[in-house]
MIFIPA-840009 format. One record per residue (C-alpha): residue in one letter; z, x, y. Coordinates in steps of 0.25 Angstrom, whole numbers, plus 5000, padded with zeros to 4 digits. Last residue first. Layout:
residues N
aZXY...
end
This chain:
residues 199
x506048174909x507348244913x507348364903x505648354907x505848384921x506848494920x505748584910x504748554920x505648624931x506048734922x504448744921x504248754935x505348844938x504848934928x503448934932x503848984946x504649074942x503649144932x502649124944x503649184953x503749324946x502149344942x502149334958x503249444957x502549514949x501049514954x501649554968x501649714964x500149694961x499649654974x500249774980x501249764990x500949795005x501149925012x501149915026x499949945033x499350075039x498450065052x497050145055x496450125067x495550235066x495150325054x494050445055x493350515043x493850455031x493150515017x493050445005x492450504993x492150404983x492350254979x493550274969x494050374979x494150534981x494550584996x493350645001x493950655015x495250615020x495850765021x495350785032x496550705038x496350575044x497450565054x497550445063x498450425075x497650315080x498650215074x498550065068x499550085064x500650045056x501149945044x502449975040x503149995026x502650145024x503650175035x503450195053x504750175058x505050325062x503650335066x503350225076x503650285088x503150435083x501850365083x501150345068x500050445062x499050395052x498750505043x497550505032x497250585020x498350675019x498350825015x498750845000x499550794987x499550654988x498450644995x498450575008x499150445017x499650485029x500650425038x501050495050x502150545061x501950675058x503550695056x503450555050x502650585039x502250465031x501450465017x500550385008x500050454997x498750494989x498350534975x496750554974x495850444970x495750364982x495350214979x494050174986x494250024992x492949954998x491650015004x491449915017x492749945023x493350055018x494550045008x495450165004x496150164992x497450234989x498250224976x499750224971x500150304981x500850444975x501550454986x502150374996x502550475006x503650505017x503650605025x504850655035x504950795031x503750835022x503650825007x503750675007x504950595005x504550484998x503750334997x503750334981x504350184983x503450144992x502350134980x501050164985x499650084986x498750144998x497550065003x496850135015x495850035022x494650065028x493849995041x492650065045x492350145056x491350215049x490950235033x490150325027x489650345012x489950475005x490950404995x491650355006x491550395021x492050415032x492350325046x493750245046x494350115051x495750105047x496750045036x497850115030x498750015019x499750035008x500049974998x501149944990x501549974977x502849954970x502349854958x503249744955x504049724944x505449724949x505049644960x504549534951x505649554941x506749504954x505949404958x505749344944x507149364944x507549284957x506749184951x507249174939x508649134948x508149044956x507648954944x509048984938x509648944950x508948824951x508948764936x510548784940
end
């Protein structure tokens, strides 16, 4: 009985975790690129793209064949040897599969960068799996002077650039870790309880 009802709590505590965690995930570009950041330049250096978004705003766009995750949550873009710098203008994540690319851009206006898949891989191609890297690389004029916590940041060129599944956010594990520990102390102190009612 003692079993069950110890299998049974933590079923729940399962169960509420799920319920509470964050829908967030990130995202990930990741390239070597020449620019510059806050009127400092940079070449052939590695940068990372973070995106944060929540799958479940992923939605027909306004063009046949699109889908987009938009509003993202927040974008920050890490160069090597200058850190993260947040962009401070709305952005989304998107897929057209009549072009054949994943773009990620303002929310409102052109694109910022376009990675472009083969027409092999299009039809299984989904925000859920990794790609790249691909040499069908787009950056779009549109890439420069965007507004970040570090300053303007431009990106000239980009080369080997791959996208990575997204991965849960750190917080959106908080619950269901906060989830076994209550499990955990539970069982420990039923167990204590048992050891004294025979001592």
């Amino acid at each position: 009985m003692r079993i069950l009802a110890a299998a049974a709590t933590f079923v729940l505590a399962l169960v509420l975790a799920g319920a509470t965690q964050a829908s967030t995930v990130l995202y990930t570009f990741s390239g070597t690129g020449t620019g510059s950041l806050n009127g400092t330049a940079f070449t052939n250096v590695g940068f990372k793209i973070f995106l944060g978004g929540d799958p479940a705003t992923a939605a027909p766009g306004g063009v046949d064949n699109t889908l987009i995750v938009s509003p993202l949550d927040f974008a920050i873009v890490r160069i090597d040897g200058f850190g993260d710098a947040t962009v401070s203008q709305v952005t989304r994540l998107g897929i057209n599969r009549d072009t054949e690319g994943l773009y990620f851009g303002r929310i409102l206006g052109p694109d910022f960068l376009d990675l472009f898949v083969s027409d092999s891989d299009e039809d299984a191609f989904n925000f859920s799996a990794p790609y790249g890297p691909v040499g069908g690389i787009s950056l779009i004029a549109e890439f420069s002077d965007i507004a970040t916590s570090q300053g303007l940041l431009t990106l000239d060129t980009a080369s080997v650039v791959s996208f990575a599944a997204p991965v849960p956010e750190p917080a959106s594990w908080a619950p269901m870790i906060l989830g076994f520990g209550a499990v955990g102390a539970l069982i420990r102190r039923r167990r204590a309880q048992t050891i004294l009612a025979l001592a």
